[in-house]
Biopython code that builds the backbone (N, CA, C, O; Angstrom):
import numpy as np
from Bio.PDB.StructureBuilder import StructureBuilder

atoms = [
    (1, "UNK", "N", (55.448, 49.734, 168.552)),
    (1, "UNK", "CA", (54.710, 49.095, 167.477)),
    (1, "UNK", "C", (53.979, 50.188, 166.692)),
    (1, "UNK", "O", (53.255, 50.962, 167.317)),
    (2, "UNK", "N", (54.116, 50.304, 165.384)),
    (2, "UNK", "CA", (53.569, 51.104, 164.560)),
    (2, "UNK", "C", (52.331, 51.075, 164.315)),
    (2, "UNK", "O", (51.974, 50.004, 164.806)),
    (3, "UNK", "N", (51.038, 51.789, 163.666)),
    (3, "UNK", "CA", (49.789, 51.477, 163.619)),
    (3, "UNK", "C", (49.561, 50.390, 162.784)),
    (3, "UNK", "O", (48.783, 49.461, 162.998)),
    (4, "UNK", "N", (50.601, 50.630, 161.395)),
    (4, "UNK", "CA", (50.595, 49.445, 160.438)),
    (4, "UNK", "C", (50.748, 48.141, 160.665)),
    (4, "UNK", "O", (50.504, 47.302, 159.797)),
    (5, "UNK", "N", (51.231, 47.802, 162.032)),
    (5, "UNK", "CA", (51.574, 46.458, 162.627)),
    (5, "UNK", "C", (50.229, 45.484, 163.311)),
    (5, "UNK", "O", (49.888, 44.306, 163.413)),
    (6, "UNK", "N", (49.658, 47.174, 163.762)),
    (6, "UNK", "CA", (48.315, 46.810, 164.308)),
    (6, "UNK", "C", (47.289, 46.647, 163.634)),
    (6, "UNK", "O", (46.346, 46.099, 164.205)),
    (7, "UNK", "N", (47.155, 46.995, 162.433)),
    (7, "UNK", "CA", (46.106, 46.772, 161.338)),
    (7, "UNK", "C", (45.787, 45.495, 161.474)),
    (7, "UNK", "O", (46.681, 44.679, 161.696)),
    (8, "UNK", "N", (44.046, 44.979, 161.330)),
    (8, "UNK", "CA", (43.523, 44.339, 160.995)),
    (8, "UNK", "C", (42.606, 44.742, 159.835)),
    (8, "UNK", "O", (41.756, 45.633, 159.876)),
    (9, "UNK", "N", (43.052, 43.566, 158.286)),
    (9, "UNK", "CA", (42.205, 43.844, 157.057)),
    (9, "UNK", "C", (41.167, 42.738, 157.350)),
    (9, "UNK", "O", (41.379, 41.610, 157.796)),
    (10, "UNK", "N", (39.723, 43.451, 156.918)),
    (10, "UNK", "CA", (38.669, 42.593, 156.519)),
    (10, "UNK", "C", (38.013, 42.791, 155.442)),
    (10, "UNK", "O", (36.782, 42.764, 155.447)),
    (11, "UNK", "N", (38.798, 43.047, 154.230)),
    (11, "UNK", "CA", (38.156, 43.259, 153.287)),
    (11, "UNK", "C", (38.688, 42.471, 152.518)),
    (11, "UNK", "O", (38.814, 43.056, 151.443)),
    (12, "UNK", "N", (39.189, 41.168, 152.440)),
    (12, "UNK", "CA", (39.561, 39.654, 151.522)),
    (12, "UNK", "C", (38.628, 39.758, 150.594)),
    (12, "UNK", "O", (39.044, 39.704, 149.437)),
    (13, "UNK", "N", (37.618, 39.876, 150.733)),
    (13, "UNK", "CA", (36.608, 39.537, 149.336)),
    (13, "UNK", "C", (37.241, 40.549, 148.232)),
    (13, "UNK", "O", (37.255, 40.349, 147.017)),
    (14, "UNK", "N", (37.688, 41.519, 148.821)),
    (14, "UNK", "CA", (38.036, 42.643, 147.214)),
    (14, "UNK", "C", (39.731, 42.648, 146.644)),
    (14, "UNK", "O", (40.098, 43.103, 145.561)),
    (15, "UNK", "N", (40.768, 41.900, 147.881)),
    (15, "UNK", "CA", (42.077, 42.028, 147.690)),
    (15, "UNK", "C", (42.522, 41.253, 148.709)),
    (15, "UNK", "O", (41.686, 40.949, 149.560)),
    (16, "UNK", "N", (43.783, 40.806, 148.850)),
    (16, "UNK", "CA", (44.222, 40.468, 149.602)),
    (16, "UNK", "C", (45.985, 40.219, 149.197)),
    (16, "UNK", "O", (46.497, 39.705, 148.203)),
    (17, "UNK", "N", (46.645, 40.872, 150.523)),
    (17, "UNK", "CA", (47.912, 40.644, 150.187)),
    (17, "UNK", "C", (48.578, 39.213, 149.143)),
    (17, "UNK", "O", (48.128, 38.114, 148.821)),
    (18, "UNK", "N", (49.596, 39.812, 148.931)),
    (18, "UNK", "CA", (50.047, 38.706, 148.429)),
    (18, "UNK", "C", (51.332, 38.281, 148.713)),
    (18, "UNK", "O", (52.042, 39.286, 148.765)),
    (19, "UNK", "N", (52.134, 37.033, 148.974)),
    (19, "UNK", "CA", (53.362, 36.498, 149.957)),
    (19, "UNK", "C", (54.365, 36.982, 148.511)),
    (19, "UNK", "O", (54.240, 36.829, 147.296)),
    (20, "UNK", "N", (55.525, 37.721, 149.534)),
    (20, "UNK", "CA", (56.863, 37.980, 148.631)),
    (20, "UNK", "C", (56.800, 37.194, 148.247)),
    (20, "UNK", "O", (55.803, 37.086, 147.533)),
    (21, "UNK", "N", (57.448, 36.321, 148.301)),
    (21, "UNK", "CA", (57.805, 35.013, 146.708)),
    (21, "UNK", "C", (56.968, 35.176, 145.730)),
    (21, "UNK", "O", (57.392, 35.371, 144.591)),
    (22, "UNK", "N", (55.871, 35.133, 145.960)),
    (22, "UNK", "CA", (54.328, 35.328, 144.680)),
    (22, "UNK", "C", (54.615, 37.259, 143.781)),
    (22, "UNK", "O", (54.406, 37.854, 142.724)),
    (23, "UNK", "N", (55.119, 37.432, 144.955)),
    (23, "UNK", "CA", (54.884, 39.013, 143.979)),
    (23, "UNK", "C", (56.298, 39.128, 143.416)),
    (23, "UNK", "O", (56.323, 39.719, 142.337)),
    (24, "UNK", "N", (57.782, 38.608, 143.987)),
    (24, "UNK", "CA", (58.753, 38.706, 143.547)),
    (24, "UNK", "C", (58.741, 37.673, 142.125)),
    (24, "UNK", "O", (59.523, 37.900, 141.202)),
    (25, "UNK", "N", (57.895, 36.685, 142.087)),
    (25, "UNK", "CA", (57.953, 35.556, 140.997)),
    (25, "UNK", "C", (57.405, 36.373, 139.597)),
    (25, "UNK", "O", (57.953, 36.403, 138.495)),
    (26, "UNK", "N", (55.686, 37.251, 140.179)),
    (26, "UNK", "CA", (55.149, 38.191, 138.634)),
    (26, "UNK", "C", (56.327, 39.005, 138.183)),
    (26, "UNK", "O", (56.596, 39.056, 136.983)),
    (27, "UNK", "N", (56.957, 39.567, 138.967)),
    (27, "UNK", "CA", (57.705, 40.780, 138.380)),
    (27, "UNK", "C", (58.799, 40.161, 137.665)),
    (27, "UNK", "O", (59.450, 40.903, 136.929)),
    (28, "UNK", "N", (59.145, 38.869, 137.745)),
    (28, "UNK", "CA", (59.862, 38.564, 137.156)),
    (28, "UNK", "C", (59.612, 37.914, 135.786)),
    (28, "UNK", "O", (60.464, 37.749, 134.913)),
    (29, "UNK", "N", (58.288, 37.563, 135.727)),
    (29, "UNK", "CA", (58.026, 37.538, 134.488)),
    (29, "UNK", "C", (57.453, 38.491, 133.679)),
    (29, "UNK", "O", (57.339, 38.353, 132.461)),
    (30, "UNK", "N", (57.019, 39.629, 134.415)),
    (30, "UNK", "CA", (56.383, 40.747, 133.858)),
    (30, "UNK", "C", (57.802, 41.359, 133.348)),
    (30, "UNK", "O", (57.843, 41.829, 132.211)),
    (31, "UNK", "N", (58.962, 41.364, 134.162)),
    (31, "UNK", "CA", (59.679, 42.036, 132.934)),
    (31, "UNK", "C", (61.229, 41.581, 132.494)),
    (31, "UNK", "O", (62.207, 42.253, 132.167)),
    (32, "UNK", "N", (60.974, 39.848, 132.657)),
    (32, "UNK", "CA", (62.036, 39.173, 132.603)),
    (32, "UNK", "C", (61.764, 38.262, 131.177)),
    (32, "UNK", "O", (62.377, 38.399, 130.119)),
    (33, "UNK", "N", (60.860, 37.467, 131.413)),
    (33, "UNK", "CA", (60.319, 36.149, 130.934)),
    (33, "UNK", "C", (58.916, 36.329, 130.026)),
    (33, "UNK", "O", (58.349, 35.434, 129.399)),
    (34, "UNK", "N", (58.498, 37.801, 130.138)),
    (34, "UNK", "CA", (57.090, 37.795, 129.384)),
    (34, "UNK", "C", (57.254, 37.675, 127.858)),
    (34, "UNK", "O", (57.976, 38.418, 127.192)),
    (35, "UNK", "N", (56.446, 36.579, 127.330)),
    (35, "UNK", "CA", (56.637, 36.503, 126.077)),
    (35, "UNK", "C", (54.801, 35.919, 125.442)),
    (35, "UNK", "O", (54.178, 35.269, 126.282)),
    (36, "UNK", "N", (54.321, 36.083, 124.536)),
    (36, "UNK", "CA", (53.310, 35.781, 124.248)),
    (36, "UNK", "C", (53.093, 34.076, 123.793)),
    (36, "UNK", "O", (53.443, 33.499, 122.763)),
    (37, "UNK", "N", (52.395, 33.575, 124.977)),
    (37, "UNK", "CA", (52.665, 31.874, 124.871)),
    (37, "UNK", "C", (51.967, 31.270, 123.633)),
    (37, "UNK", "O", (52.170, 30.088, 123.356)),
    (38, "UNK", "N", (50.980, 32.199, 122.720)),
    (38, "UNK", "CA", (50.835, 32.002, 121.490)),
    (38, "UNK", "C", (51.573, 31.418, 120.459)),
    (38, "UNK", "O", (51.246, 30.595, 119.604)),
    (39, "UNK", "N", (52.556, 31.952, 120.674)),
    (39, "UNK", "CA", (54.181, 32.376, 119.600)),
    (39, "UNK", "C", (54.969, 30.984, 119.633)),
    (39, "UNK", "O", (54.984, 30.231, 120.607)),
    (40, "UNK", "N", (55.707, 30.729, 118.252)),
    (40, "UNK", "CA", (56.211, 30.023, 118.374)),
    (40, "UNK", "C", (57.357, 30.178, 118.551)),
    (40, "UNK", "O", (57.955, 29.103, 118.508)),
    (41, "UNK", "N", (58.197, 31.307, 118.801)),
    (41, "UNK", "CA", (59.510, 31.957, 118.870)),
    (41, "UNK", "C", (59.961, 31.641, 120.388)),
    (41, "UNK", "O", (59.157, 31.504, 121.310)),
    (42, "UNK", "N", (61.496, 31.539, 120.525)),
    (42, "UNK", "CA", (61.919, 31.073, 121.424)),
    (42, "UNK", "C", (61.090, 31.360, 122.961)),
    (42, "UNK", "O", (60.673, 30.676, 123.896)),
    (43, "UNK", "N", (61.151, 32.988, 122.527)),
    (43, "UNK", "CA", (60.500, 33.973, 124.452)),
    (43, "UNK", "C", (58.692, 33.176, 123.915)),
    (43, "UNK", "O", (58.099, 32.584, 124.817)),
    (44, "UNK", "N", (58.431, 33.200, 123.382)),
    (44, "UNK", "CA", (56.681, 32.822, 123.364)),
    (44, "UNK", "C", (56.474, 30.916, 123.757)),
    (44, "UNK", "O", (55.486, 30.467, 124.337)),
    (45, "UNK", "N", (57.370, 30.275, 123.388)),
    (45, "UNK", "CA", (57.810, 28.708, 123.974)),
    (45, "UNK", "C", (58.123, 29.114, 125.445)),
    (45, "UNK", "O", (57.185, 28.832, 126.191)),
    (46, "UNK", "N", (59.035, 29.616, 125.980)),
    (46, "UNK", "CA", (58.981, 29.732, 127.207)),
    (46, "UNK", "C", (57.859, 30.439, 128.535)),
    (46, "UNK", "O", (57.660, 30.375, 129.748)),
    (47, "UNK", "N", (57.325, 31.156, 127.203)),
    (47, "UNK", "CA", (56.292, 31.476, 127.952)),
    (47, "UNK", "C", (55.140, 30.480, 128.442)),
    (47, "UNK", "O", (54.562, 30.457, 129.529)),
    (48, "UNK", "N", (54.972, 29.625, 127.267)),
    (48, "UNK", "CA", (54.056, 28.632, 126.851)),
    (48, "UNK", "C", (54.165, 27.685, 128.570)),
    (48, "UNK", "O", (53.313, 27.391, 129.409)),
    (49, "UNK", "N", (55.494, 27.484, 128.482)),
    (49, "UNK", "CA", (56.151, 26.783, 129.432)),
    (49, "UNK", "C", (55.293, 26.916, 130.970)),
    (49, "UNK", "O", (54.537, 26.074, 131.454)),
    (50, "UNK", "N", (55.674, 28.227, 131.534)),
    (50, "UNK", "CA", (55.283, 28.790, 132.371)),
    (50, "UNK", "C", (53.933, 28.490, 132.566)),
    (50, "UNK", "O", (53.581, 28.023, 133.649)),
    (51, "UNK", "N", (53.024, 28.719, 131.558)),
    (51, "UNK", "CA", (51.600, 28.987, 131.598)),
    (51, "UNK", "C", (51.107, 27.323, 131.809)),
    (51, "UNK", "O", (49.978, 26.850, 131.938)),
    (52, "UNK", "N", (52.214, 26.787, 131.788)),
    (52, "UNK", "CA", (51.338, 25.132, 131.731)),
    (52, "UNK", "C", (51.817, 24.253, 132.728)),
    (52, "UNK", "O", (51.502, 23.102, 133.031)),
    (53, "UNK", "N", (52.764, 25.163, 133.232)),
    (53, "UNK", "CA", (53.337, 24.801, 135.170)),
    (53, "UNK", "C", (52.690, 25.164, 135.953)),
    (53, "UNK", "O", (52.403, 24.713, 137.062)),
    (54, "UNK", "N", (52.236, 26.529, 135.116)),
    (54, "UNK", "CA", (51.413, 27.263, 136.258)),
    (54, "UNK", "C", (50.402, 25.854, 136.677)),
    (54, "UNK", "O", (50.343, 25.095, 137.644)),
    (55, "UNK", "N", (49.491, 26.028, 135.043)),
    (55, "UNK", "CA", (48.287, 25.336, 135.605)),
    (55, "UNK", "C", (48.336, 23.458, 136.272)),
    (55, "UNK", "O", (47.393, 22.814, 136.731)),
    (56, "UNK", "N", (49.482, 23.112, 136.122)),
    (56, "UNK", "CA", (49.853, 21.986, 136.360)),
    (56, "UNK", "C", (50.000, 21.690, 138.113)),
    (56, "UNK", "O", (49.884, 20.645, 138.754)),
    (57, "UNK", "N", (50.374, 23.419, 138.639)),
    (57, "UNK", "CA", (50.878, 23.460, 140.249)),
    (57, "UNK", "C", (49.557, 23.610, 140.478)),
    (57, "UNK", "O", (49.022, 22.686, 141.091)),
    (58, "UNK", "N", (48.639, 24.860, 140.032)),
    (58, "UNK", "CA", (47.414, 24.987, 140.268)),
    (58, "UNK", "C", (46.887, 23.951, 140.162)),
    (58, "UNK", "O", (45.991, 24.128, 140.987)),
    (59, "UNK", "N", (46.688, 22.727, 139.690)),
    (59, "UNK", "CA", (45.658, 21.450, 139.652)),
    (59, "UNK", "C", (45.697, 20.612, 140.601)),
    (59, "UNK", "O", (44.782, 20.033, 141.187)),
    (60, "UNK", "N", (47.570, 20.545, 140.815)),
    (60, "UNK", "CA", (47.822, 19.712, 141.773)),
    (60, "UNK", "C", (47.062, 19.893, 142.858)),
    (60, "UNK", "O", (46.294, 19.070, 143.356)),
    (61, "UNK", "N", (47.433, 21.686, 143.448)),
    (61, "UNK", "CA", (47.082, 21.797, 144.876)),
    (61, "UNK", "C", (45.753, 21.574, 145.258)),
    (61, "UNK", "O", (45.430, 21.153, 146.369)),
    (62, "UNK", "N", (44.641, 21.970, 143.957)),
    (62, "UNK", "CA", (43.330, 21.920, 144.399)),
    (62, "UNK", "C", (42.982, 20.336, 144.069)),
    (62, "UNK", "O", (41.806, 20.080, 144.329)),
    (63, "UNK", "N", (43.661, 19.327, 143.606)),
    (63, "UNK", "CA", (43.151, 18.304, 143.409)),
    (63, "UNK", "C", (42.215, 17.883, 142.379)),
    (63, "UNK", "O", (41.386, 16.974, 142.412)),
    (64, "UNK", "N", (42.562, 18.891, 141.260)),
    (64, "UNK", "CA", (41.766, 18.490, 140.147)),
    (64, "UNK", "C", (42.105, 17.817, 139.442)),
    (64, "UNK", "O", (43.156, 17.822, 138.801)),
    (65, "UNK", "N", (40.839, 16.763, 139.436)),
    (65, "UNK", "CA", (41.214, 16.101, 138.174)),
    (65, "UNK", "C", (41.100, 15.866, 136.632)),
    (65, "UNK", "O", (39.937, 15.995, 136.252)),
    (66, "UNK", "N", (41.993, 15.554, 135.636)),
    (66, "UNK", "CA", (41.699, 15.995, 134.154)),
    (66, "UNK", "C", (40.944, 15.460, 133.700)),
    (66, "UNK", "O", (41.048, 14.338, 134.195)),
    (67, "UNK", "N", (39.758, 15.447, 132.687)),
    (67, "UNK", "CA", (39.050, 14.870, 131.878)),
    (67, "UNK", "C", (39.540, 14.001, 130.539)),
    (67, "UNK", "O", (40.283, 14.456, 129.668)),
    (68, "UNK", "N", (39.076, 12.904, 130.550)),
    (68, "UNK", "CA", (40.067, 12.498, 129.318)),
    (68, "UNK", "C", (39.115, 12.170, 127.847)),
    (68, "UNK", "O", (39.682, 11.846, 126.803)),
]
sb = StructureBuilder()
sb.init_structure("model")
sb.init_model(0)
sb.init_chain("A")
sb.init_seg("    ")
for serial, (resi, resn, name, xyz) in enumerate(atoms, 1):
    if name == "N":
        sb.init_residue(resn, " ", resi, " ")
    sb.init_atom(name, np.array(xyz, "f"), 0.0, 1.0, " ", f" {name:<3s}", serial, name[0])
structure = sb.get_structure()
């Protein structure tokens, strides 16, 4: 067993790993899918897209609810 196996982090408050899928998902929009969700041009609509799934998964999980 390597030392790296044995590591224990306690420093969560400043960083904390993040699960492959989550870091394989940014990079893919950092240099796949990034488009300015401002825009009305095709890559800036899809971006738009993204940014409103995001917050749509994000609401779900924490259980927020919308104001109307």
């Amino acid at each position: 067993m390597s030392l790296i196996e044995k590591e224990v982090y306690l420093d969560n408050s400043a960083t904390t790993p993040v699960l492959p899928e989550i870091a394989n998902r940014i990079c893919l929009v950092m240099t796949k899918e990034f488009g300015n969700p401002s825009s009305l041009h095709n890559r800036g609509l899809a971006a738009e897209n993204l940014v409103t799934e995001a917050r749509k998964s994000i609401g779900q999980t924490l259980e927020i609810r919308r104001k109307r």
